[in-house]
C-alpha positions as CSV (number, residue, x, y, z in Angstrom):
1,X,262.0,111.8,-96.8
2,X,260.2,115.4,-96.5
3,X,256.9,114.2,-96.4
4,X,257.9,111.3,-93.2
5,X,259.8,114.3,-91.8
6,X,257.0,117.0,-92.2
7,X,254.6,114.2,-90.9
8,X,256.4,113.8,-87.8
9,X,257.2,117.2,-87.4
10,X,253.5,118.9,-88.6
11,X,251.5,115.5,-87.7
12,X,249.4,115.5,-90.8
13,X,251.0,115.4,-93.9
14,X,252.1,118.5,-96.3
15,X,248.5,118.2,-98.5
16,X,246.7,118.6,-95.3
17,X,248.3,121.2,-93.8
18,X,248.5,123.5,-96.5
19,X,244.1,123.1,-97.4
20,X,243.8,123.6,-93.6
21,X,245.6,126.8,-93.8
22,X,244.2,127.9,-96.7
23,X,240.6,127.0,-95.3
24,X,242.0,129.2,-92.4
25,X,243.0,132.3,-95.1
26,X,239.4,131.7,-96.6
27,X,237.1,132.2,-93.3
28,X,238.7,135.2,-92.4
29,X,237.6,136.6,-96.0
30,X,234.2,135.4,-95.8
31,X,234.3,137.1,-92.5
32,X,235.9,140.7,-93.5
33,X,232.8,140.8,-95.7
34,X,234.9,142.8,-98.4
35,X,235.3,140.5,-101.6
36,X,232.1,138.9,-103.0
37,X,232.6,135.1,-103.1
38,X,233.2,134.7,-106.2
39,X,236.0,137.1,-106.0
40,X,237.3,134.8,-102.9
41,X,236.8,131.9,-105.1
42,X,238.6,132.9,-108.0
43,X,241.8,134.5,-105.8
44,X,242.0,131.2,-104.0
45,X,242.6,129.1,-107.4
46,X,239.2,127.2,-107.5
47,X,237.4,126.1,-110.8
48,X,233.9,126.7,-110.0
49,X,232.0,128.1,-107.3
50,X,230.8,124.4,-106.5
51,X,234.5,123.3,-105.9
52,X,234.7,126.1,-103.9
53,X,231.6,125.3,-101.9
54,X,232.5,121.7,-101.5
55,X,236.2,122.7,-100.3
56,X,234.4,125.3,-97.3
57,X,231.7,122.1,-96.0
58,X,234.5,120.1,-96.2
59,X,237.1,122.0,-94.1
60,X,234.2,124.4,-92.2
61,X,231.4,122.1,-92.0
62,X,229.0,125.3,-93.8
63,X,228.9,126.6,-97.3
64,X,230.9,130.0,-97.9
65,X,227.4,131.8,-97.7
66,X,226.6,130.3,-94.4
67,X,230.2,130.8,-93.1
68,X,229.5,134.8,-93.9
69,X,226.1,134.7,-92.7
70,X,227.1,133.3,-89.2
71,X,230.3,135.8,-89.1
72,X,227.7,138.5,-89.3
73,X,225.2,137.3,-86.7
74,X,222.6,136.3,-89.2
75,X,222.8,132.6,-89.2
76,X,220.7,131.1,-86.9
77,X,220.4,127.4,-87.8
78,X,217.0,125.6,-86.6
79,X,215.5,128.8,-86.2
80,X,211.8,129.2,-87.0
81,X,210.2,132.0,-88.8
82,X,208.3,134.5,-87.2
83,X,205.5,135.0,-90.1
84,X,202.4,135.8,-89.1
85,X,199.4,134.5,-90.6
């Protein structure tokens, strides 16, 4: 009954709505730039920092370093270097 009701109501189901708010909860840490990741990792409940990573492609399409890295300006995908020589 909760899960048809919470469906209809929500329209995904309770599993999916709770990782998509908790993917929410992480990208504003990897943003704030406080907590290392591991410490964001560990808070969050995950078992390894490649469960983690897998979790933030899944639900943010980048890794938790690349998440940070573009909240700060510094990811610039498809970008080539500018070395000289």
């Amino acid at each position: 009954g909760f899960d048809k009701h919470f469906r209809k109501v929500f329209g995904v189901s309770p599993s999916r709505w709770i990782a998509r708010r908790k993917a929410v909860d992480i990208h504003r840490e990897l943003c704030s730039n406080r907590k290392t990741l591991k410490q964001i990792s560990f808070e969050y409940g995950f078992s390894s920092a490649a469960h983690f990573s897998k979790f933030c492609k899944t639900h943010m399409s980048l890794s938790p370093g690349a998440v940070r890295r573009q909240a700060l300006g510094a990811y610039r995908p498809n970008t080539p270097t500018n070395k000289k020589g």
